[in-house]
SERO-4910 file (N, C-alpha, C, O; in steps of 0.05 Angstrom, whole numbers):
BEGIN
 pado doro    nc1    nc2    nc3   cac1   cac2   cac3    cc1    cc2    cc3    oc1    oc2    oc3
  Unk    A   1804   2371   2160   1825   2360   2177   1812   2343   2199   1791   2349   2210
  Unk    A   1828   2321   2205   1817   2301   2233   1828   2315   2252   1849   2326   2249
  Unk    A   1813   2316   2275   1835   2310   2305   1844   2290   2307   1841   2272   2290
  Unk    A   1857   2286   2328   1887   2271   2334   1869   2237   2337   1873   2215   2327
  Unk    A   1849   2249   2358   1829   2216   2359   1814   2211   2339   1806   2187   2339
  Unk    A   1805   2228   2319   1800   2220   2289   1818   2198   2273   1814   2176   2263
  Unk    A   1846   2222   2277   1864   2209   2259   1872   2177   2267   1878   2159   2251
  Unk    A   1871   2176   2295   1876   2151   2303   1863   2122   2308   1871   2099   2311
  Unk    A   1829   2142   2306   1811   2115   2301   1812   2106   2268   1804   2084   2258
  Unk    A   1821   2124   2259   1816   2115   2221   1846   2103   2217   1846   2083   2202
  Unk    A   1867   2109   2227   1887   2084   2232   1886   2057   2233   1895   2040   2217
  Unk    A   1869   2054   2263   1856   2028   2272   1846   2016   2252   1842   1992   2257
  Unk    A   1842   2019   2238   1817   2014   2214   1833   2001   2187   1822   1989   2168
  Unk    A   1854   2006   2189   1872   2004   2158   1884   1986   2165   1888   1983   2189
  Unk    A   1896   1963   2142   1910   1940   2148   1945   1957   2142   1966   1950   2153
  Unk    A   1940   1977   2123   1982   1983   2109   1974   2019   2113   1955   2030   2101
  Unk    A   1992   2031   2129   2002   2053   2130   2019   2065   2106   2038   2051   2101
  Unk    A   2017   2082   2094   2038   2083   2074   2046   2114   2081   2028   2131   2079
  Unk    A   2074   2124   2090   2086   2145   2107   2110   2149   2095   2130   2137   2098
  Unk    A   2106   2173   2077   2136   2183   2065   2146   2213   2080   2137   2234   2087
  Unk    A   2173   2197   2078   2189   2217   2095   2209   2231   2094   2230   2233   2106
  Unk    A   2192   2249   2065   2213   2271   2054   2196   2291   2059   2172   2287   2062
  Unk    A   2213   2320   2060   2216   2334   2066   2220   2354   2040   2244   2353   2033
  Unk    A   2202   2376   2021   2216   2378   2003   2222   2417   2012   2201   2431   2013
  Unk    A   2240   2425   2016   2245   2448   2029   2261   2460   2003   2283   2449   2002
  Unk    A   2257   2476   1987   2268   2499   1976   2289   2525   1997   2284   2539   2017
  Unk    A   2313   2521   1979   2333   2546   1987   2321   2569   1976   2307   2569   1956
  Unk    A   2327   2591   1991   2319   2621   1980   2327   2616   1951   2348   2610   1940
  Unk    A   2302   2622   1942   2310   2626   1906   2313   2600   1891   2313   2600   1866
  Unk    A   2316   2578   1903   2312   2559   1891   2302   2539   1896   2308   2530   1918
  Unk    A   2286   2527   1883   2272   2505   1883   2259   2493   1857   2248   2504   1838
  Unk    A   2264   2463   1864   2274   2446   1879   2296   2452   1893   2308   2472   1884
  Unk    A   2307   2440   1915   2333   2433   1934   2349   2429   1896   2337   2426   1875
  Unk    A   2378   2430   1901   2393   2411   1878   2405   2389   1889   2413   2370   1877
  Unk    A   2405   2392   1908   2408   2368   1927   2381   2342   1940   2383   2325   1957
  Unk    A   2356   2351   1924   2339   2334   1924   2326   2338   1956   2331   2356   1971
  Unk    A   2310   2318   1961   2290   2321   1984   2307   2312   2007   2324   2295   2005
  Unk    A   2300   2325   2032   2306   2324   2050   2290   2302   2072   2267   2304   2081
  Unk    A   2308   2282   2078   2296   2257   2089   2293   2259   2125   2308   2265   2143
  Unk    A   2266   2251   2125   2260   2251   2153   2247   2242   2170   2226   2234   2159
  Unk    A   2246   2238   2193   2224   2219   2210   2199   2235   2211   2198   2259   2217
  Unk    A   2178   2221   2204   2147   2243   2217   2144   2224   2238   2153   2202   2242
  Unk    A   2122   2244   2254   2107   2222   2272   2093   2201   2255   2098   2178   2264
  Unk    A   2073   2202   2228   2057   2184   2224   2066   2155   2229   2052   2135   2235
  Unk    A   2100   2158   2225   2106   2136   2229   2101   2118   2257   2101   2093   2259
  Unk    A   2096   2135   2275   2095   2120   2305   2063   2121   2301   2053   2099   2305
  Unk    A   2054   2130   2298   2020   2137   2296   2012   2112   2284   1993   2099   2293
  Unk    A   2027   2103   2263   2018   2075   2251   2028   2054   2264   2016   2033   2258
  Unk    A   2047   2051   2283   2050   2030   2305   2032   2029   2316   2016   2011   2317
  Unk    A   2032   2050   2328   2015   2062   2363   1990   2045   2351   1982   2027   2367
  Unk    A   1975   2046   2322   1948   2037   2316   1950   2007   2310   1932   1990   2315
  Unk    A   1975   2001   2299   1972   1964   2299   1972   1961   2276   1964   1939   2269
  Unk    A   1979   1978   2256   1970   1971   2222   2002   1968   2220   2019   1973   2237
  Unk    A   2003   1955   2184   2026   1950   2175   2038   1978   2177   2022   1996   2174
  Unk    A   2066   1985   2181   2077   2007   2175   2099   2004   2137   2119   1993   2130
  Unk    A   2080   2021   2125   2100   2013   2099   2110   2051   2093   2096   2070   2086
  Unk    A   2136   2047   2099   2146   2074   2099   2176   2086   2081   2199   2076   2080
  Unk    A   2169   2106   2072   2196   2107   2056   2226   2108   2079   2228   2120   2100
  Unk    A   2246   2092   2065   2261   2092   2073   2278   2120   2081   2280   2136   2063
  Unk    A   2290   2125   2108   2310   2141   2125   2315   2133   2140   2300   2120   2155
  Unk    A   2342   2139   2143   2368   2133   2160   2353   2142   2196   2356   2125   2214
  Unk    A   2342   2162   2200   2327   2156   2233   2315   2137   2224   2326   2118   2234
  Unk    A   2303   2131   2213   2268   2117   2211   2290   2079   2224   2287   2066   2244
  Unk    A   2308   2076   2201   2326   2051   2213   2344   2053   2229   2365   2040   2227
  Unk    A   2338   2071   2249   2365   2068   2274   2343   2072   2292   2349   2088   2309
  Unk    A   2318   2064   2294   2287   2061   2307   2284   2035   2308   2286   2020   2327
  Unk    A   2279   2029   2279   2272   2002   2273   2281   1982   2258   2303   1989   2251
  Unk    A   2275   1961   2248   2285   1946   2234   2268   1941   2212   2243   1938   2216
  Unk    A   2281   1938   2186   2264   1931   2157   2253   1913   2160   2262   1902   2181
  Unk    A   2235   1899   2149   2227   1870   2152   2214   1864   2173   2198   1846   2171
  Unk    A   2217   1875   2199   2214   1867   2224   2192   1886   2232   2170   1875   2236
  Unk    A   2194   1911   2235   2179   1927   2249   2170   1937   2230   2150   1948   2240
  Unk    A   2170   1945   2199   2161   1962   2180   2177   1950   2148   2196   1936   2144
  Unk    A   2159   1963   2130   2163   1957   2102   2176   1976   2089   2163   1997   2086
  Unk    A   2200   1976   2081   2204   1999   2071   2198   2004   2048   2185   1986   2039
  Unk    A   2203   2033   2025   2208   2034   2000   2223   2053   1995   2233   2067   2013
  Unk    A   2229   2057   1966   2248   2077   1951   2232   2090   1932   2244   2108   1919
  Unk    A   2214   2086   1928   2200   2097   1902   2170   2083   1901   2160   2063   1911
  Unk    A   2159   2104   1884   2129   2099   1887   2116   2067   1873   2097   2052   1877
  Unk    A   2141   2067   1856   2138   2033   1837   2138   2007   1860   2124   1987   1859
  Unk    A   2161   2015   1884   2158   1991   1901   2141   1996   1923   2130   1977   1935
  Unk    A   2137   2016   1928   2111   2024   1945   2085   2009   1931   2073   1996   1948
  Unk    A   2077   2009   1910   2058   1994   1903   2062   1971   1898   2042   1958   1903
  Unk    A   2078   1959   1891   2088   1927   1891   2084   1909   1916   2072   1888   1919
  Unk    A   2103   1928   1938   2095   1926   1972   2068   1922   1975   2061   1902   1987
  Unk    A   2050   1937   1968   2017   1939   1972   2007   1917   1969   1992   1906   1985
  Unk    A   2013   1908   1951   1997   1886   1933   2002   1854   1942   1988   1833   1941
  Unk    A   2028   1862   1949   2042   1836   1956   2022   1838   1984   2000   1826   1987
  Unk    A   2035   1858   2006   2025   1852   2031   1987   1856   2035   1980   1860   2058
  Unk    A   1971   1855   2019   1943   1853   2011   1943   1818   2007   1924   1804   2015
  Unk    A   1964   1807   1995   1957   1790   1984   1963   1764   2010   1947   1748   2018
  Unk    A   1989   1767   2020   1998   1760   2047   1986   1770   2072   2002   1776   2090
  Unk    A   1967   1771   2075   1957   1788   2097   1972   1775   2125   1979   1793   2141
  Unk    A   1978   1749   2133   1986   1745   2145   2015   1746   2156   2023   1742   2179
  Unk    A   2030   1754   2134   2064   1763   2137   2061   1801   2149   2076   1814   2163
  Unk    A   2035   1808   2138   2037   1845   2144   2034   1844   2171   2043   1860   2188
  Unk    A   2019   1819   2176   2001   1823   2212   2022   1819   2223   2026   1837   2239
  Unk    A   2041   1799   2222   2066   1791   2241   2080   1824   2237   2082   1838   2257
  Unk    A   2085   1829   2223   2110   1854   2219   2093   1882   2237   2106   1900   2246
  Unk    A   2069   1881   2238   2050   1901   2242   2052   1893   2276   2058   1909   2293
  Unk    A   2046   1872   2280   2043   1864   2310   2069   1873   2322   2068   1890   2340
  Unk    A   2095   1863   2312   2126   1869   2320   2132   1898   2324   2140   1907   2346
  Unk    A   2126   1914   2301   2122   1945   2302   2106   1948   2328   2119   1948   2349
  Unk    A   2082   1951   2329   2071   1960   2357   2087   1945   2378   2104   1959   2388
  Unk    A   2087   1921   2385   2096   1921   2411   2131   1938   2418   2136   1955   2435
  Unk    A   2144   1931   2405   2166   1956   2402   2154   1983   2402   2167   1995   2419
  Unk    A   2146   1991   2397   2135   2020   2395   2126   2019   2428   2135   2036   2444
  Unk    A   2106   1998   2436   2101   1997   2464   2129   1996   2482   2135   2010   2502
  Unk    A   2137   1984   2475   2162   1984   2494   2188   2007   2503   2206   2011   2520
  Unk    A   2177   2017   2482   2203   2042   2474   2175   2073   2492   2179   2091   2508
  Unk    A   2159   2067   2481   2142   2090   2496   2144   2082   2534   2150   2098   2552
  Unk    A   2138   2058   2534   2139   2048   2570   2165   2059   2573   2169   2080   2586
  Unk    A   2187   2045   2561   2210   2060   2572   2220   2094   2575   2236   2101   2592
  Unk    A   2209   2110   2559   2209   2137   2561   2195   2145   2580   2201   2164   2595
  Unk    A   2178   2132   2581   2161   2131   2616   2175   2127   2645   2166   2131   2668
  Unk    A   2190   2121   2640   2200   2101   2659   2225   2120   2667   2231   2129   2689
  Unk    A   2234   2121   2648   2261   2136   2647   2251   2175   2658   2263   2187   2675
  Unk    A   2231   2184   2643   2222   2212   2656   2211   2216   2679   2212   2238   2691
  Unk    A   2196   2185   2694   2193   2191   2727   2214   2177   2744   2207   2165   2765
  Unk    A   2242   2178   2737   2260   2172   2749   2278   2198   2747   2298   2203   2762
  Unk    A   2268   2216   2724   2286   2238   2720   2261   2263   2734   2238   2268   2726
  Unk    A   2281   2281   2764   2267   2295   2767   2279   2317   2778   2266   2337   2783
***
């Protein structure tokens, strides 16, 4: 296992994050869910702003009332466009950097503001 400043210098380091955000939780007695995986925000997802790399992340409903597709992060649905995404944005390196740059500074802005907002709240 890394620590947290492990995990975050080997971030630094990567051009595409790839962050899925299911959840697969079994009911007493059964499993799979029958209702399939349970969708959710992790941190990695901010961990891959906070570092400046592409964010390519499975699609959820928090994950896009955060951010925007296209703009701040890549989404996918399945492991077929997750690697399609790869390849493409390897190949464009310059379209990942714009979307990667947009992600962090939003991510910066939204952290300043939580800042901002908790030493006003006392």
């Amino acid at each position: 296992f890394q620590t947290s400043e492990e995990l975050f210098s080997s971030l630094c380091l990567t051009k595409i994050t790839v962050v899925t955000n299911s959840l697969i939780v079994g009911s007493v007695g059964r499993w799979p869910r029958p209702d399939g995986p349970t969708r959710h925000l992790v941190s990695y997802n901010f961990e891959a702003l906070q570092a400046g790399c592409l964010l390519l992340a499975e699609r959820c409903d928090p994950l896009n009332s955060v951010l925007s597709e296209g703009k701040h992060f890549i989404g996918f649905s399945s492991a077929e466009e997750a690697q399609e995404k790869i390849f493409y944005y390897l190949r464009h390196e310059s379209e990942g950097e714009k979307i990667a740059l947009a992600g962090n500074v939003l991510f910066t802005e939204l952290v300043r503001s939580q800042r901002m907002l908790s030493s006003l709240i006392v």
